[in-house]
C-alpha positions as a printed Julia matrix, in Angstrom:
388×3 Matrix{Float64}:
   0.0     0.0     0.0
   2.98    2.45    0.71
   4.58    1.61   -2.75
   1.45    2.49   -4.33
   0.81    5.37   -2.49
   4.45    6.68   -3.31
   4.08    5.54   -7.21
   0.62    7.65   -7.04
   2.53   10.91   -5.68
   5.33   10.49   -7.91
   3.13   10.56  -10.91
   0.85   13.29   -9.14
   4.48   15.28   -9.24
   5.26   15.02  -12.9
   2.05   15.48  -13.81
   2.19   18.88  -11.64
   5.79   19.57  -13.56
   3.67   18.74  -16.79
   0.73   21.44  -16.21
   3.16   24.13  -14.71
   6.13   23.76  -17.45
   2.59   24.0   -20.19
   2.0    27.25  -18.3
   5.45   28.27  -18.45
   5.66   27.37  -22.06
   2.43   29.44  -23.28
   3.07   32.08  -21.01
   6.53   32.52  -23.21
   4.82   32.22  -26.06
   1.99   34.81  -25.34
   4.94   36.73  -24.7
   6.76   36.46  -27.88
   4.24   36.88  -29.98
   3.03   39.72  -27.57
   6.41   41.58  -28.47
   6.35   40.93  -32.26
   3.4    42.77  -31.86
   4.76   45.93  -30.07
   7.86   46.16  -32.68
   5.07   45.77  -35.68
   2.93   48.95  -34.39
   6.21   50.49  -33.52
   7.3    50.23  -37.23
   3.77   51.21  -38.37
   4.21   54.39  -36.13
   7.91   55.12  -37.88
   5.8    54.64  -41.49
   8.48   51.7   -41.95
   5.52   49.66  -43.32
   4.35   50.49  -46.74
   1.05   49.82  -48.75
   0.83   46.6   -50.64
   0.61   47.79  -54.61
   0.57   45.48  -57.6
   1.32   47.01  -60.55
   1.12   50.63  -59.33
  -2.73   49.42  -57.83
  -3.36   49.76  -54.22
  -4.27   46.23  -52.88
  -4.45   46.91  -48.89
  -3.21   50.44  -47.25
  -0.21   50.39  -44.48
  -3.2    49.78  -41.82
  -4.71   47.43  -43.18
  -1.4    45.58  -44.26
  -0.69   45.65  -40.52
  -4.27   44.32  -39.68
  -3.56   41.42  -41.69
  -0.4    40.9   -40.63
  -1.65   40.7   -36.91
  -4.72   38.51  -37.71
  -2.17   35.99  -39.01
   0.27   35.9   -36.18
  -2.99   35.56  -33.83
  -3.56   32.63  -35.66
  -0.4    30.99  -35.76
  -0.41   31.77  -32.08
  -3.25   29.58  -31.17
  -2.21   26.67  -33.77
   1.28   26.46  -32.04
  -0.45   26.45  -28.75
  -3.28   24.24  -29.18
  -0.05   21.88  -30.77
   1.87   21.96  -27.83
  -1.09   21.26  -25.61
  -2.24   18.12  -28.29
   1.36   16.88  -27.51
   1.87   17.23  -24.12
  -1.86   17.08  -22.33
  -2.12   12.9   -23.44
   1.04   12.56  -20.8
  -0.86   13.5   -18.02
  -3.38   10.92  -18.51
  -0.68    8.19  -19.2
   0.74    8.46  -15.49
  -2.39    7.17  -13.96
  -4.14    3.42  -15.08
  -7.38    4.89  -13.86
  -6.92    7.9   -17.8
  -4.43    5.72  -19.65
  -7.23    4.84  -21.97
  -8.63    8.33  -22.57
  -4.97    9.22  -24.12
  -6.39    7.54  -27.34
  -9.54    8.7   -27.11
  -7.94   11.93  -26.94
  -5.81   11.39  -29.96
  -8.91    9.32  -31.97
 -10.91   12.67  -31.53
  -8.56   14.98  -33.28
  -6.67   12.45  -35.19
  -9.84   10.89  -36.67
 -11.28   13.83  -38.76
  -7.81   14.88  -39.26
  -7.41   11.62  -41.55
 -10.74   11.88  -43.01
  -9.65   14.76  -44.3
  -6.36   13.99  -45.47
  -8.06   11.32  -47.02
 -10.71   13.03  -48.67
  -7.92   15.63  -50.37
  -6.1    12.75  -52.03
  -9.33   11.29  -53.52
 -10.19   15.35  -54.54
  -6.57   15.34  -55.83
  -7.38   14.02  -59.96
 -10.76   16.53  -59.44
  -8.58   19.55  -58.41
  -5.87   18.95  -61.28
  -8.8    18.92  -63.6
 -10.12   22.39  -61.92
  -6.68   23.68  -62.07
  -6.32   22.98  -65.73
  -9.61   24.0   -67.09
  -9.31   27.69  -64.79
  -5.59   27.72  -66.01
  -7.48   27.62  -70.32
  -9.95   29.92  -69.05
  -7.31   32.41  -67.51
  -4.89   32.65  -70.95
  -7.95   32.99  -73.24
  -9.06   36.12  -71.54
  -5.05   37.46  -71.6
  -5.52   36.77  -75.47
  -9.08   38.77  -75.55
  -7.6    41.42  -73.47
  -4.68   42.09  -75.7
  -6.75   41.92  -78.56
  -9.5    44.37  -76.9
  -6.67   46.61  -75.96
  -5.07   46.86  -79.63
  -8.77   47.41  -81.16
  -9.15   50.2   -78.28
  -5.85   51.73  -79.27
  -6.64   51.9   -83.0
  -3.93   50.06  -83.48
  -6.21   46.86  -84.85
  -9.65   47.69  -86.69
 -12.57   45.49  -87.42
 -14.79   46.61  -90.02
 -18.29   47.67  -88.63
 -16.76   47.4   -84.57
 -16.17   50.88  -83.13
 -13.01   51.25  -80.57
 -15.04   51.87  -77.69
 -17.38   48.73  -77.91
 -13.72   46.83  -77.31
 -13.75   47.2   -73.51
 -17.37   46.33  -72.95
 -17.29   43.49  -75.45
 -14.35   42.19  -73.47
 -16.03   42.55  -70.09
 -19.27   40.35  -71.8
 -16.97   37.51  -72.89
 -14.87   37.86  -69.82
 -18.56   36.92  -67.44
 -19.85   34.49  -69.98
 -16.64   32.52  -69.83
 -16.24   32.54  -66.15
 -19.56   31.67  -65.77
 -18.98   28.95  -68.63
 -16.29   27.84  -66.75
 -18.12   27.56  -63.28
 -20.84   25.33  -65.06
 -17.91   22.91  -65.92
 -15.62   22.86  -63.03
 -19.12   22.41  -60.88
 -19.37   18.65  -60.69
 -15.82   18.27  -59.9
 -16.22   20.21  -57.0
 -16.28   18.11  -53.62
 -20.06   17.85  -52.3
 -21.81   19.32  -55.5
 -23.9    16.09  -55.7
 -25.27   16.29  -52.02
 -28.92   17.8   -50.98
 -27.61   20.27  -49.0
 -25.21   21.63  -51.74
 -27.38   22.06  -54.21
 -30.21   23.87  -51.55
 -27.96   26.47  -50.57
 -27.48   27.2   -54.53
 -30.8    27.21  -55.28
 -31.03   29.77  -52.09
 -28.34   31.61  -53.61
 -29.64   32.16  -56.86
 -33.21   33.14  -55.77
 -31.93   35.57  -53.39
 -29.67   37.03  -56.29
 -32.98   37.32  -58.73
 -35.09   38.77  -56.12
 -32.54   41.78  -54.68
 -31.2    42.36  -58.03
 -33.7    43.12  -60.57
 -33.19   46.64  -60.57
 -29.49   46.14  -60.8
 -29.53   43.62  -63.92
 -31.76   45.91  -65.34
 -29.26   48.77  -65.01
 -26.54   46.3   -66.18
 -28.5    45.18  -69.21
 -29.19   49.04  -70.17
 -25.85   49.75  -69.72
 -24.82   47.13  -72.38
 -27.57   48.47  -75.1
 -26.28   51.87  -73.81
 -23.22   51.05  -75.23
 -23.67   49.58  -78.54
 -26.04   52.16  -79.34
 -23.27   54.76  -78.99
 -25.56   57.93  -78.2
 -22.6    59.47  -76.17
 -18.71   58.87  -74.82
 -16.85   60.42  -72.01
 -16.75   64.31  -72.45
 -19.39   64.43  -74.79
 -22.27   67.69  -73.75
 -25.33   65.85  -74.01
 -29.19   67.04  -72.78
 -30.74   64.32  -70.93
 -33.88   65.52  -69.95
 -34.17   68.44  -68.26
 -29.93   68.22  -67.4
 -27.6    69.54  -69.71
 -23.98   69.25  -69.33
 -20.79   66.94  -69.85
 -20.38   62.97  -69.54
 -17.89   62.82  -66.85
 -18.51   58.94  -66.05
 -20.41   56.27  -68.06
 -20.35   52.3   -66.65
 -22.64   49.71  -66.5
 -25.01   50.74  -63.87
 -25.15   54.89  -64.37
 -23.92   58.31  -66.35
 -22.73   60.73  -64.52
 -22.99   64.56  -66.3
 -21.55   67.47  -64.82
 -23.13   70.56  -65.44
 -22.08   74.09  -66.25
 -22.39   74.9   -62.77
 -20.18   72.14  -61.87
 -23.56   69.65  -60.37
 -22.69   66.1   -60.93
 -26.19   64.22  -61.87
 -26.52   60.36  -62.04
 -28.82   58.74  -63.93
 -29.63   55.14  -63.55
 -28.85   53.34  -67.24
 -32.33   52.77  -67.74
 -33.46   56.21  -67.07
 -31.03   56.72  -69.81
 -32.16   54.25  -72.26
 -35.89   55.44  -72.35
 -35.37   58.93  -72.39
 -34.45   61.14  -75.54
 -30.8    62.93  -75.8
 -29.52   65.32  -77.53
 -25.75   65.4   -78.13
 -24.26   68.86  -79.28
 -21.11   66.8   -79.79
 -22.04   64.65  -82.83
 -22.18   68.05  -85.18
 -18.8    69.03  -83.77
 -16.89   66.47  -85.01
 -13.74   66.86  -87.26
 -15.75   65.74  -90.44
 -18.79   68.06  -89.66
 -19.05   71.52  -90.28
 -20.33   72.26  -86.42
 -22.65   73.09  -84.04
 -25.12   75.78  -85.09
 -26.27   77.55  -82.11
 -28.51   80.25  -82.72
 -30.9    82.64  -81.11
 -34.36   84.83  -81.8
 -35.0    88.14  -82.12
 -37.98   90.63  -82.86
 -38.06   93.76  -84.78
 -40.94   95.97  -85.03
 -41.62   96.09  -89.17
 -40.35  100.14  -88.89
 -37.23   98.85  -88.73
 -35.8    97.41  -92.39
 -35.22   93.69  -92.26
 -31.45   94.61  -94.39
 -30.4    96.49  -91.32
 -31.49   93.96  -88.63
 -30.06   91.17  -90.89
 -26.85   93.34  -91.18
 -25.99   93.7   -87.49
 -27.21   90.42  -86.48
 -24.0    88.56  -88.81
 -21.79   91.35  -87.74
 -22.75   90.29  -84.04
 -22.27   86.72  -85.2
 -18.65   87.39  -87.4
 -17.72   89.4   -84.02
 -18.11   86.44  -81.7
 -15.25   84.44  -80.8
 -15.14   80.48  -81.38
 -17.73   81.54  -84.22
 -16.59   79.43  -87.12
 -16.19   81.55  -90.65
 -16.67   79.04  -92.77
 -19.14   77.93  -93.1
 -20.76   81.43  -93.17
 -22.81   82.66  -90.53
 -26.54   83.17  -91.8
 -30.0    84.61  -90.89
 -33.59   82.94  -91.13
 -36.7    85.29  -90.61
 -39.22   82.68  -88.65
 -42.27   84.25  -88.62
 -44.37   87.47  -90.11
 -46.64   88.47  -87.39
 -49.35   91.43  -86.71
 -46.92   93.77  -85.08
 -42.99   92.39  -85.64
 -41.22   90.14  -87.78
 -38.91   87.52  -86.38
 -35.04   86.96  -87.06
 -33.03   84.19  -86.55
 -29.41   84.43  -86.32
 -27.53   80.73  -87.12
 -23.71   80.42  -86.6
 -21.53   77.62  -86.58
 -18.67   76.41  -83.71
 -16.96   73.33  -82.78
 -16.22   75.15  -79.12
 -18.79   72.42  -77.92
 -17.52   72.96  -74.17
 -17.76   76.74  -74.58
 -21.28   77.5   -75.66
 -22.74   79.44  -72.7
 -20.04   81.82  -73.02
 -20.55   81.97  -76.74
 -24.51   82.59  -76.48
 -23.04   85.36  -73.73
 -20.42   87.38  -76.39
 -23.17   86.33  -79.22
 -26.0    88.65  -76.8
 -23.25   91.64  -76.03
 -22.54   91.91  -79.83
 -26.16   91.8   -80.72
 -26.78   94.29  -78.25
 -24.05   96.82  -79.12
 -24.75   95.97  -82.68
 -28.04   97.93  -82.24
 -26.73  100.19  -79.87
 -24.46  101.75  -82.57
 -26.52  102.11  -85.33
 -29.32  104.0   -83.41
 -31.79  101.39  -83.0
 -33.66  101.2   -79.68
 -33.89   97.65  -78.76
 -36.64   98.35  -75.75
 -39.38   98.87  -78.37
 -42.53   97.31  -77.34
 -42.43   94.19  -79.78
 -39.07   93.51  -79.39
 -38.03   90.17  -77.32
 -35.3    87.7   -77.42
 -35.79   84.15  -77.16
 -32.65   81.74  -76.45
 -32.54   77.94  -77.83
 -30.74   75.24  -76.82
 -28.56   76.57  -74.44
């Protein structure tokens, strides 16, 4: 009974050692790791730790690097603990005859799904070369459709009928449709596509996806007939219903104009594609003669239409961005009771500068009249202004 009472303390002392070197041991390691983390905020605070970029793009800032950074070492914290404790907490139970057959227990519990899943992998293995292989296709057939999209964006490769701009979005179509192509092949290879429970939560998925975003695809698919219809590109002024001003953003999902007064509007792509615009850019191209802005003016019939005709192209001739050729020129709109109505048309490709063109076009009219004698404050006289 003594020798047994001895063997019990003797194993009641190493098992002590055991649990207060395990303390020791994590209480050093909470330590380490504790000071790796004072010298990594220590560098953040000296800026010693600098944003992760890829190609000049800006993947995670400094604080977020060092977020990362931290979550990781957490991490490999607890693994190396729980490790040590896997290894060393079994021992304890060995000592006594009463635990000696929990130790395997013990081990069966970890150990057990630990080889399922080992297991598992090397069955996936021939399944995840095929997924590698067919993603690996997929990836260097979009490089090739990305170079090509880029030359044909550049000019620098033309296809009869295809306008540069359509490469990008074209690009972006095939780029979804073969991902998605993809997906629908690599599915079945994918561990647990077959089960119940994977193919609820896709079904899940998907219905949650067409319920929320309705709106969205709708956006998305206006933004693709948006595109091929070509009614406007970046920098283009444009009138989109009661808005005018510039296209300062155009994507899948809205257009963004900035007006004269420097008010950004967004409108929702298909806001866009059943309204009417007008684009003051399309007659300002290099192969058109320009943009004929013009405004309205009434003249009593005392006054000779020669003279009014005569000082309203002066006015026009006088205006800067004003094109010469072709030749400003004037229509008379209407006959009515009292006055006769002029129209003054002139010609500019100064798309971006029309409301200070209408503005010199009114001060030249005005001290047109002025200096031939005219009194412009007669009772049927008004000016109307178009298309601003």
């Amino acid at each position: 009974m003594v020798f047994r009472l001895d063997y019990f303390y003797q194993r009641l002392g190493i098992t002590a050692a055991i649990v207060i070197g395990q303390i020791i041991v994590i209480f050093i390691i909470w330590k380490i790791f504790k000071h790796i983390n004072n010298k990594l905020e220590h560098a953040s605070g000296k800026d010693k730790i600098k944003p992760l970029t890829i190609k000049h793009i800006k993947i995670l800032t400094a604080k977020q690097l060092i977020g990362v950074i931290e979550f990781f070492l957490r991490l490999l914290k607890y693994i190396i603990i729980f490790l040590f404790l896997f290894f060393t907490v079994p021992f304890a139970f060995v000592l006594f005859p009463e635990t000696e057959h929990l130790t395997g227990k013990i081990f069966g519990y970890i150990l057990s799904p630990l080889k399922n899943i080992a297991n598992d992998f090397i069955h996936f293995i021939p399944n995840l070369i095929t997924i590698l292989i067919i993603v690996t296709i997929t990836r260097y057939v979009l490089k090739a459709l990305k170079y090509f999209a880029g030359k044909i964006e550049k000019g620098k490769m033309v296809i009869p009928h295809f306008y540069a701009d359509w490469a990008h979005p074209t690009y972006k179509i095939l780029q979804v449709l073969l991902w998605a192509f993809t997906f629908a092949i690599v599915y079945p290879h994918i561990p647990g596509s077959d089960s119940r429970v994977f193919q609820g939560v896709s079904v899940f998925v998907g219905v949650l996806f067409s319920i929320g975003s309705t709106t969205a695809i709708g956006n998305l698919v206006a933004g693709f007939v948006i595109t091929y219809m070509r009614p406007f590109k970046i920098g283009d002024r444009v009138q989109i219903k009661d808005v005018t001003g510039f296209v300062v953003e155009k994507n899948l999902m809205v257009v963004r104009i900035k007006t004269h007064k420097n008010e950004y509007v967004t409108f929702p792509n298909i806001t866009i594609l059943g309204t009417d615009i007008i684009n003051y850019n399309t007659s300002s191209d290099e192969d058109e003669e320009g943009l004929i802005i013009h405004a309205e003016i009434t003249f009593g019939y005392s006054t000779p239409w020669q003279t009014v005709h005569e000082i309203l192209l002066n006015a026009a001739h006088a205006t800067h961005h004003v094109q010469k050729h072709p030749k400003p020129f004037v229509h008379q709109t209407k006959l009515d009771d009292f006055y006769a109505c002029y129209q003054i048309n002139c010609y500019t490709k100064e798309v971006s500068k029309i409301p200070s063109i209408y503005t010199m076009l009114y001060e030249n009219i005005q001290n047109g009249f002025r200096e031939a004698g005219i009194d412009m404050t007669a009772g049927h006289f008004r000016i109307n202004t178009i298309n601003k």
